[in-house]
C-alpha positions in Angstrom: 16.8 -15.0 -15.2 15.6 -16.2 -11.7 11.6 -15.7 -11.0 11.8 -13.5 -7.9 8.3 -13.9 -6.4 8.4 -11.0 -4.4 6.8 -7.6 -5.3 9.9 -5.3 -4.2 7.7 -3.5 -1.3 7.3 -6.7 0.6 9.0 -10.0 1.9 10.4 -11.9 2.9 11.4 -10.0 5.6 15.1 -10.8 7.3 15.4 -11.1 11.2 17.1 -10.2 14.0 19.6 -12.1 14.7 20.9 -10.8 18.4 21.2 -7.6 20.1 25.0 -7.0 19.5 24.9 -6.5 15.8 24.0 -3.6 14.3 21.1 -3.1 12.0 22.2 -3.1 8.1 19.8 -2.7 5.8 19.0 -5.0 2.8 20.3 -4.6 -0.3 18.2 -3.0 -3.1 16.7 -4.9 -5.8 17.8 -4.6 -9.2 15.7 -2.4 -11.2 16.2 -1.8 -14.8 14.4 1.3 -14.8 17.0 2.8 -12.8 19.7 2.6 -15.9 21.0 5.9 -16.9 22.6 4.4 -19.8 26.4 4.4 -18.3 28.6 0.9 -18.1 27.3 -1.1 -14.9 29.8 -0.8 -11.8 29.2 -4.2 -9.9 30.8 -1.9 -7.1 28.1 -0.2 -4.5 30.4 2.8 -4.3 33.3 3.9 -6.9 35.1 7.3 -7.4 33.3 9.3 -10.5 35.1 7.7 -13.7 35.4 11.1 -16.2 33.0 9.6 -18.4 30.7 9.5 -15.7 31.2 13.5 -14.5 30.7 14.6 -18.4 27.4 12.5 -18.3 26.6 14.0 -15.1 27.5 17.5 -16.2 25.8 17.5 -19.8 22.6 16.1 -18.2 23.1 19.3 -15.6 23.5 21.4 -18.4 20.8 20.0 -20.3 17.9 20.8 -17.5 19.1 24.0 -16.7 18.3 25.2 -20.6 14.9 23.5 -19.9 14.5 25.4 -17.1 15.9 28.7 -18.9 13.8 28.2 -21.8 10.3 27.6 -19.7 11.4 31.2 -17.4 11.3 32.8 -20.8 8.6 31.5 -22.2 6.8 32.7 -19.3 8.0 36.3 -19.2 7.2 36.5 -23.0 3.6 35.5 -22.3 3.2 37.6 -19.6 4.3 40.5 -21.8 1.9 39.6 -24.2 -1.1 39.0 -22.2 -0.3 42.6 -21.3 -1.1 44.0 -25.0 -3.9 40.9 -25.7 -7.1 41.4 -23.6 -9.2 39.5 -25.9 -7.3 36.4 -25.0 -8.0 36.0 -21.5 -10.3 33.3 -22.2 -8.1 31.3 -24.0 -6.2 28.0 -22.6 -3.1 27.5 -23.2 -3.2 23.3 -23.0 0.6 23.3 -23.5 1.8 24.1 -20.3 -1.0 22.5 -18.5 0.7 19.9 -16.5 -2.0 18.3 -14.2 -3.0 18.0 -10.6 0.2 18.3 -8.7 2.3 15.2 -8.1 2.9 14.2 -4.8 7.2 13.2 -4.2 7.6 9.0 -5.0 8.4 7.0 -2.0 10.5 4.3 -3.8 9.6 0.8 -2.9 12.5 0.1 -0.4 11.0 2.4 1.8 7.8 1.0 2.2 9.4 -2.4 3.1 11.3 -0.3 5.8 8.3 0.5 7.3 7.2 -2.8 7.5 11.0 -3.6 9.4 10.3 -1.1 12.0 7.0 -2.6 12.5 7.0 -5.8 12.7 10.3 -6.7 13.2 11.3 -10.4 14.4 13.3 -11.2 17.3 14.4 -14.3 18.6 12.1 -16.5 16.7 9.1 -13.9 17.2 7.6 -11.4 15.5 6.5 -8.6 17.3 4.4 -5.5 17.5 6.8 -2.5 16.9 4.6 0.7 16.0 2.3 0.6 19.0 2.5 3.2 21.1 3.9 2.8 24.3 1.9 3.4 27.8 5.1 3.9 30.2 7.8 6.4 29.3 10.5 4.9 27.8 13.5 3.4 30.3 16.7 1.4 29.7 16.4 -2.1 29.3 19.3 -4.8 29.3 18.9 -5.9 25.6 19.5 -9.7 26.4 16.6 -9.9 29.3 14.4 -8.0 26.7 15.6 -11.1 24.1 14.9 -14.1 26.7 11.6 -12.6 27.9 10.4 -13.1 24.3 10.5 -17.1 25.1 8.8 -19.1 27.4 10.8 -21.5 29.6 9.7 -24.0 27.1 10.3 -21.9 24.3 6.9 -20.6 23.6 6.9 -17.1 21.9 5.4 -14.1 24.2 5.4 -11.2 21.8 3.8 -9.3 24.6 6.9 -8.7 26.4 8.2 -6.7 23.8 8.7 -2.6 24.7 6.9 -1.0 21.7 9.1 1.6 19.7 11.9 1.0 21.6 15.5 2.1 20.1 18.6 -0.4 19.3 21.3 -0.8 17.1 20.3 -3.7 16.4 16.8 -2.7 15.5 15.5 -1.5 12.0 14.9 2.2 12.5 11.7 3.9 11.7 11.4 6.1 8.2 11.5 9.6 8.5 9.1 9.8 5.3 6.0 8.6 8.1 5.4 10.9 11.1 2.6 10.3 13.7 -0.4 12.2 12.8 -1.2 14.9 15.1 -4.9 15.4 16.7 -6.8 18.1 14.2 -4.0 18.2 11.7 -6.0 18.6 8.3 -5.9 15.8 6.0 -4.3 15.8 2.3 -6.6 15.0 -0.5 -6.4 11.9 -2.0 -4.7 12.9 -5.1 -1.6 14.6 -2.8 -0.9 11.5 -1.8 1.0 8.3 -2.7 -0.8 4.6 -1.9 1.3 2.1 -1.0 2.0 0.0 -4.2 -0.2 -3.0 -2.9 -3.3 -0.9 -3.0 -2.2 1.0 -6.3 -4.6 0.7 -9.0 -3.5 -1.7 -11.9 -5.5 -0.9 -15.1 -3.7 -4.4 -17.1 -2.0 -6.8 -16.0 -1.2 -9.2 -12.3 -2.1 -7.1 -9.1 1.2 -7.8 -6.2 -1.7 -10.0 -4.2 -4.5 -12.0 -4.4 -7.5 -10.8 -2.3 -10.5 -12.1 -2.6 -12.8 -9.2 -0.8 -15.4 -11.8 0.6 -12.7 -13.6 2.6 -10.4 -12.9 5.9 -7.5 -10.7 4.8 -5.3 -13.9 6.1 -5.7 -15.8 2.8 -4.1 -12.8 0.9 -1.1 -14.5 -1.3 1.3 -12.8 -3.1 0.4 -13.1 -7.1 3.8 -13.6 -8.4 4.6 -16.5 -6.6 2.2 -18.4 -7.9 1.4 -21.4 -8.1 3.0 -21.8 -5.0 1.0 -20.3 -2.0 2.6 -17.5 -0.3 0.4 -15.7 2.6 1.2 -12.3 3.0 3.4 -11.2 5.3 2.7 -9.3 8.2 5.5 -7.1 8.5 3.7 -6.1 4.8 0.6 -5.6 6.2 1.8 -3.2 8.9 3.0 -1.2 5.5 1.5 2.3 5.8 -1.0 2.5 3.2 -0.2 6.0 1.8 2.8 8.3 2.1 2.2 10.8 3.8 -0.1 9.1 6.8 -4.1 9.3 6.6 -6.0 8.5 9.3 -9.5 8.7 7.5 -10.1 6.7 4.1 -13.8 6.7 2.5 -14.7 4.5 -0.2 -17.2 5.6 -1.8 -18.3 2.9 -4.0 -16.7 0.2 -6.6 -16.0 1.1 -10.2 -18.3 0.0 -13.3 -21.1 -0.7 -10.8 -24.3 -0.2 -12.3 -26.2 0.7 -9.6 -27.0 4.5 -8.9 -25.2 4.4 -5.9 -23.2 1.8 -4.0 -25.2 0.8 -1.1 -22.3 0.1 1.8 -20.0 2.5 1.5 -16.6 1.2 3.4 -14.9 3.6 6.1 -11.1 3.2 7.3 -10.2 5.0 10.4 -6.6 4.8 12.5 -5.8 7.6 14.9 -2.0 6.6 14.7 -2.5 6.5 10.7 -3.8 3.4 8.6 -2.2 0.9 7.2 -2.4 -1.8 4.1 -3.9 -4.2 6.9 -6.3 -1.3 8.1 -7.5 -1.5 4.6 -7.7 -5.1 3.8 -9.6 -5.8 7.2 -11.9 -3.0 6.7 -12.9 -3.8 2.8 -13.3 -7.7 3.8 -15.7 -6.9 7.2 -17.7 -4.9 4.3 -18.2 -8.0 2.3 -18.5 -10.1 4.7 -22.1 -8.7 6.5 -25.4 -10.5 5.6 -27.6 -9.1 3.3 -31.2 -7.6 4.9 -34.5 -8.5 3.5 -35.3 -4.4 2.5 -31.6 -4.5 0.6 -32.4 -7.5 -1.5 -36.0 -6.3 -2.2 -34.4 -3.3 -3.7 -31.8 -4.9 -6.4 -33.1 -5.7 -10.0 -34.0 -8.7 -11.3 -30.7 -9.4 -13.3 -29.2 -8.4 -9.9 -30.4 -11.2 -7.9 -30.0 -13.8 -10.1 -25.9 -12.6 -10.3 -26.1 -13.3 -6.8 -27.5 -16.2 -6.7 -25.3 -17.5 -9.2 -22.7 -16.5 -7.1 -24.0 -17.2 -3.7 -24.3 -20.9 -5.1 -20.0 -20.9 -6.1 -19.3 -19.2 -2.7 -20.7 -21.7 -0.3 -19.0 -24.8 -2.7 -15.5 -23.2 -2.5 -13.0 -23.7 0.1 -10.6 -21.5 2.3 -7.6 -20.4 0.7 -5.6 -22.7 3.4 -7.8 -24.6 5.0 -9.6 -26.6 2.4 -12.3 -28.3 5.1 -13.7 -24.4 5.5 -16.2 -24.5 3.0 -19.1 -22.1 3.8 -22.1 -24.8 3.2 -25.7 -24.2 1.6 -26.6 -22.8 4.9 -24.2 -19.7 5.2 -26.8 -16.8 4.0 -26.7 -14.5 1.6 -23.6 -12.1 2.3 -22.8 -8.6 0.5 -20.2 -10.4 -1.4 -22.6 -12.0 -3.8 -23.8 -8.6 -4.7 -20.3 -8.3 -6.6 -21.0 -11.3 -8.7 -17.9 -12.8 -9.9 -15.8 -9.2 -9.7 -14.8 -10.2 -6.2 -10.5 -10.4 -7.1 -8.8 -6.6 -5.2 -7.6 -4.7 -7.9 -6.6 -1.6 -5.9 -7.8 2.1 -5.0 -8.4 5.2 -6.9 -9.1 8.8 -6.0 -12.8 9.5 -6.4 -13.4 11.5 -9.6 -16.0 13.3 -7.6 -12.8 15.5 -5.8 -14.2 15.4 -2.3 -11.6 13.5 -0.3 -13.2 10.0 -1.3 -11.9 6.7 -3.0 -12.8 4.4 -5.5 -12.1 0.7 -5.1 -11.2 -1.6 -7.9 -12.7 -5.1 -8.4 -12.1 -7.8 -11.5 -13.2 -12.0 -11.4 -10.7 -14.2 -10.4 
């Protein structure tokens, strides 16, 4: 089977190739999960074989005796708890199902976002979900096309009309709607993250970010050892389904300190995104250390940093392997982290305020 380096969220991303053909969306990637254990159709859309429909029917049938059985399970408990008092206190752990689970955005549709984005016209990628200043007005769709070149074929993603509507554009999801001013927030767990900032407990992460560097030197992990930056049509992704517009991180998991001394906040009015996060976590990292911080870390602490500091300011930029950072750089919060430096996603807080835990792991 063919590697496919690409997480099935993200790129590439296809462009537009002129304003007189309509929009179709990519193909889905092949997932095995999605077997149901019927013969594979290689056609996209067939008439219901009759093996299919008595599949369909008996799995039908099946869930609504599930759903029969669990209604009278429940009016037979209730009648019970009516002659039982003394059992009020009791649990019953076998219909406990957990905090509620918020609907799954499937991959596809995260990518989608990313289309509407930061689509590519022309040669240029442009700036898709920014609001616009002017109310909208019709444009001739070829002067909109030329104006994105210079007369010597420079790009001028400027001139595109933010959120403007076209056949021949990717449309926007429905699943992400603007936030409104004052709207309260969900929690954390009644939300989905965007599968590059899921938390993976084993395993490859779908980048590699190191936290202490510029969000540009994010790769994607399967592509490796080829170096892939990530797209950013990807990084426009929203980074939760539905929209936040307020993300705290609270701290970093496993850290033995009492409390994690820079906690990071992510803020966008029109609702963040994966490149909201990434940009926010790395200007974190990035900040010099003060003489009252260091004074206050342990011994074992410092000499982590140290250690650390001494690798950092040897090891070059991602892409550019001149940028080394040089004995001279300064001690930077990213040496506090040791060698767990390596994104390994976001968590909700187990605190159940409203705050998020990061994920960190060496290289």
């Amino acid at each position: 089977m063919t590697h496919n380096p690409w997480p099935d969220n993200g790129g590439p991303y296809r462009f537009v190739d002129n304003m007189h053909t309509p929009w179709v969306p990519s193909p889905l990637p092949h997932s095995s999960s999605k077997f149901d254990g019927m013969p594979h159709n290689p056609h996209p859309v067939h008439e219901e074989t009759e093996r299919e429909r008595k599949a369909r029917l008996k799995r039908a049938m099946s869930l609504d005796s599930q759903r029969r059985k669990r209604k009278c399970c429940k009016f037979w408990k209730s009648f019970k708890d009516l002659f039982n008092d003394d059992d009020d206190d009791e649990v019953n752990t076998s219909e406990y199902s957990g905090p509620p689970t918020p609907p799954l955005v499937p991959p596809h549709r995260w990518k989608a976002y990313g289309y509407w984005a930061r689509p590519t016209l022309n040669g240029v990628q442009v700036h898709n979900a920014t609001p616009r200043v002017t109310p909208p007005i019709s444009l001739d769709p070829d002067y909109v096309w030329d104006s994105l070149r210079g007369p010597h074929q420079s790009p001028h993603p400027e001139n595109w009309p933010a959120r403007v509507k076209h056949p021949a554009l990717p449309p926007r999801p429905q699943e992400w709607s603007s936030p409104q001013p004052g709207q309260p927030l969900p929690f954390p767990w009644e939300v989905q993250l965007n599968p590059f900032l899921q938390h993976r407990y084993i395993g490859k992460t779908l980048i590699t970010f190191d936290i202490g560097r510029e969000p540009s030197g994010i790769i994607y992990t399967e592509a490796e050892p080829a170096t892939i930056p990530m797209d950013d049509s990807d990084r426009a992704q929203p980074a939760s389904w539905p929209f936040l517009t307020h993300m705290h991180i609270i701290g970093v998991a496993d850290d033995p300190a009492p409390k994690f001394p820079w906690p990071i906040m992510v803020y966008n009015a029109r609702g963040i995104t994966c490149g909201d996060v990434f940009s926010a976590i790395s200007t974190n990292f990035q900040q010099h250390v003060t003489a009252a911080e260091y004074d206050s870390w342990s011994g074992r602490r410092r000499e982590m940093a140290a250690r650390a500091y001494h690798t950092r300011v040897r090891t070059s930029n991602t892409f550019n392997p001149h940028d080394i950072p040089g004995d001279d750089d300064g001690l930077r919060r990213i040496d506090y982290m040791g060698d767990k430096i390596m994104f390994r996603g976001l968590e909700a807080s187990p605190r159940k305020d409203g705050t998020w835990l990061m994920f960190v792991g060496p290289p």
